[in-house]
C-alpha positions in Angstrom: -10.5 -5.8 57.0 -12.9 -5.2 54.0 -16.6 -6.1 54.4 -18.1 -9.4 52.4 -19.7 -6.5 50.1 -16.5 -4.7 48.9 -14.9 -8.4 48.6 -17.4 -9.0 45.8 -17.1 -5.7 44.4 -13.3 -6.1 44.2 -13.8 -10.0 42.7 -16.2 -8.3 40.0 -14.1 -5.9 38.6 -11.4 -8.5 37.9 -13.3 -10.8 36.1 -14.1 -7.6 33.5 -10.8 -7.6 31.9 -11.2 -10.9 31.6 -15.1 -10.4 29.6 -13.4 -7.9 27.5 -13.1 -8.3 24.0 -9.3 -9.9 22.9 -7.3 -8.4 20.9 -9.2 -9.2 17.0 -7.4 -10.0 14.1 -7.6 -7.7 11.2 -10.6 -7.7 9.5 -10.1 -9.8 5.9 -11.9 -8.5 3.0 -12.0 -10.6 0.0 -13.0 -8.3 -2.8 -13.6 -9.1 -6.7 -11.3 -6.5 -7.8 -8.6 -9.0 -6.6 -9.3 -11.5 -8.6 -6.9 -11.7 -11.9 -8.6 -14.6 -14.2 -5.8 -17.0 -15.5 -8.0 -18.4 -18.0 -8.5 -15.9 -20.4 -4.6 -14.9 -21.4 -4.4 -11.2 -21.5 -1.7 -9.9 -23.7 -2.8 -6.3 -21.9 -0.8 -7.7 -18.4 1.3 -10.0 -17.1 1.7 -10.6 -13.2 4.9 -10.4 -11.8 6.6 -14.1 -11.5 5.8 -14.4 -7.6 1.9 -15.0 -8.8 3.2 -18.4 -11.1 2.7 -20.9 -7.9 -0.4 -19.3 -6.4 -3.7 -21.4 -5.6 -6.0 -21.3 -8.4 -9.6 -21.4 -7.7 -13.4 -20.8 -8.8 -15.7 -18.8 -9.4 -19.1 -19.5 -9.5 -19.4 -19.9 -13.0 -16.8 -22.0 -13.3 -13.7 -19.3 -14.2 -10.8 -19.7 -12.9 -8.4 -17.1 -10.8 -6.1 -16.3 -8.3 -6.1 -13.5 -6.1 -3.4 -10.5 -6.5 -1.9 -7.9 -4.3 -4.0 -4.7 -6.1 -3.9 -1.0 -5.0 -6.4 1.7 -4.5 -6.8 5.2 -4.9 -7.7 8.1 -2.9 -8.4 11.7 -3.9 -6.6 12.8 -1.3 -2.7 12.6 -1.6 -1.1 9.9 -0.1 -4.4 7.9 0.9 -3.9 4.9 -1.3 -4.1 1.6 0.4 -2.9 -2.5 -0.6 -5.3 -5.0 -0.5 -3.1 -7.3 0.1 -4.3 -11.2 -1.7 -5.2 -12.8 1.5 -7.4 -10.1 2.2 -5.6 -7.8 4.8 -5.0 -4.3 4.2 -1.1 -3.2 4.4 0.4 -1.1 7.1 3.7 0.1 5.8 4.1 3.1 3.2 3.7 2.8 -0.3 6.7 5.0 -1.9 5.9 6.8 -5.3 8.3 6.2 -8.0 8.4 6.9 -12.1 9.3 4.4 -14.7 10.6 5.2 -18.1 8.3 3.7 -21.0 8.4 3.7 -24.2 5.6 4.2 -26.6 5.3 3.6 -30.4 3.1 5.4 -32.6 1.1 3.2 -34.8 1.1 4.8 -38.2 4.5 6.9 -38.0 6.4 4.1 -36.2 8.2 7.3 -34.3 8.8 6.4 -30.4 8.5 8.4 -27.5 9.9 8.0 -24.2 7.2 8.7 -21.2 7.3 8.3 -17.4 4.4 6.6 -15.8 4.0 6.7 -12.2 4.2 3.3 -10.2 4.0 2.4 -6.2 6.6 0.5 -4.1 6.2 -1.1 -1.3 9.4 -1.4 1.3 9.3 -5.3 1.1 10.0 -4.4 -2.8 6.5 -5.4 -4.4 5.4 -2.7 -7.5 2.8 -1.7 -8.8 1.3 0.4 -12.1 -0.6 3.9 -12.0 -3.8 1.2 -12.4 -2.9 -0.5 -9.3 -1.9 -4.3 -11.2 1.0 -5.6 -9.7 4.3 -5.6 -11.7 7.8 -6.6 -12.3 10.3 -4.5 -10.5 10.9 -1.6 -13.6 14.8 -2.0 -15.0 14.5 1.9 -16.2 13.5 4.0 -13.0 13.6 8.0 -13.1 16.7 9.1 -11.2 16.7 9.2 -7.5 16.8 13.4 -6.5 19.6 13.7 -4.3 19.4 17.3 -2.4 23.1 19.3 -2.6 24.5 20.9 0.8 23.3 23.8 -0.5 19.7 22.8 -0.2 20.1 20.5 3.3 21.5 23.3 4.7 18.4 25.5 3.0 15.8 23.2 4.6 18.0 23.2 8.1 17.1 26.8 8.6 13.7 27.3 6.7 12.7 23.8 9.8 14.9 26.2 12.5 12.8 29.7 11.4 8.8 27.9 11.2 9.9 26.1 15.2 10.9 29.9 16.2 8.0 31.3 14.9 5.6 28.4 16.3 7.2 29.2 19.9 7.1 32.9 19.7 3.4 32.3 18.6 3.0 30.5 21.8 4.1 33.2 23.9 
């Protein structure tokens, strides 16, 4: 039979888990950079339609905006994060694609097709090389698909690096 001491000891330690901090929500950040000013009509961008019905607000001096979905960059590859416009960061991947554009030069009048890079996210929301939020692009590089050849290429380049790791081991 335990002694009064350990009795209190044992109550003790249950009542830490229940001290202990719950389970937070994410951590909201509402940042500037997110703000896209509806009342001065930019002919430099246009939101995607999805932004048409969002709450407008306020700033301080009066402006009014509504807050966007923006990305931002990294140095390192692969680093660039979604603040997403209620202020939460996004957790799934953001996929790199390239869109076809076309420019026109001003005094020749000659075109010239360019890709620019863009980021999708999987719930299908795009975005530019600046970050802004887009329509979904109608003219997208081609997808690479990898021939048999090269499957079977990457098969046994994966196969020979796991040998060499395990005979490393050894």
């Amino acid at each position: 039979m335990p002694s009064e001491k350990t009795k209190k000891l044992l109550e003790g330690l249950g009542k830490i888990t229940d001290s202990a901090p719950r389970v937070h929500d994410e951590e909201k950040v509402n940042s500037y950079t997110n703000r896209f000013y509806t009342d001065i009509s930019s002919p430099i961008h246009t939101l995607p339609k999805r932004y048409n019905k969002s709450k407008k607000r306020k700033d301080e001096d009066g402006g009014e905006y509504i807050m966007i979905d923006r990305i931002y960059g990294s140095i390192f590859k692969g680093a660039s994060r979604l603040l997403q416009a209620d202020g939460t960061v996004y957790k799934g991947k953001l996929y790199p694609k390239r869109r076809l554009l076309q420019s026109k030069d001003p005094i020749t009048k000659d075109k010239k097709n360019f890709y620019s890079p863009c980021l999708v996210t999987a719930d299908g929301r795009w975005f530019d090389n600046s970050g802004m939020p887009i329509e979904a692009p109608e003219k997208l590089e081609p997808e690479k698909v990898k021939t048999a050849e090269e499957i079977e290429a990457d098969t046994r380049d994966k196969l020979q690096r796991e040998s060499q790791m395990l005979s490393n081991l050894k």
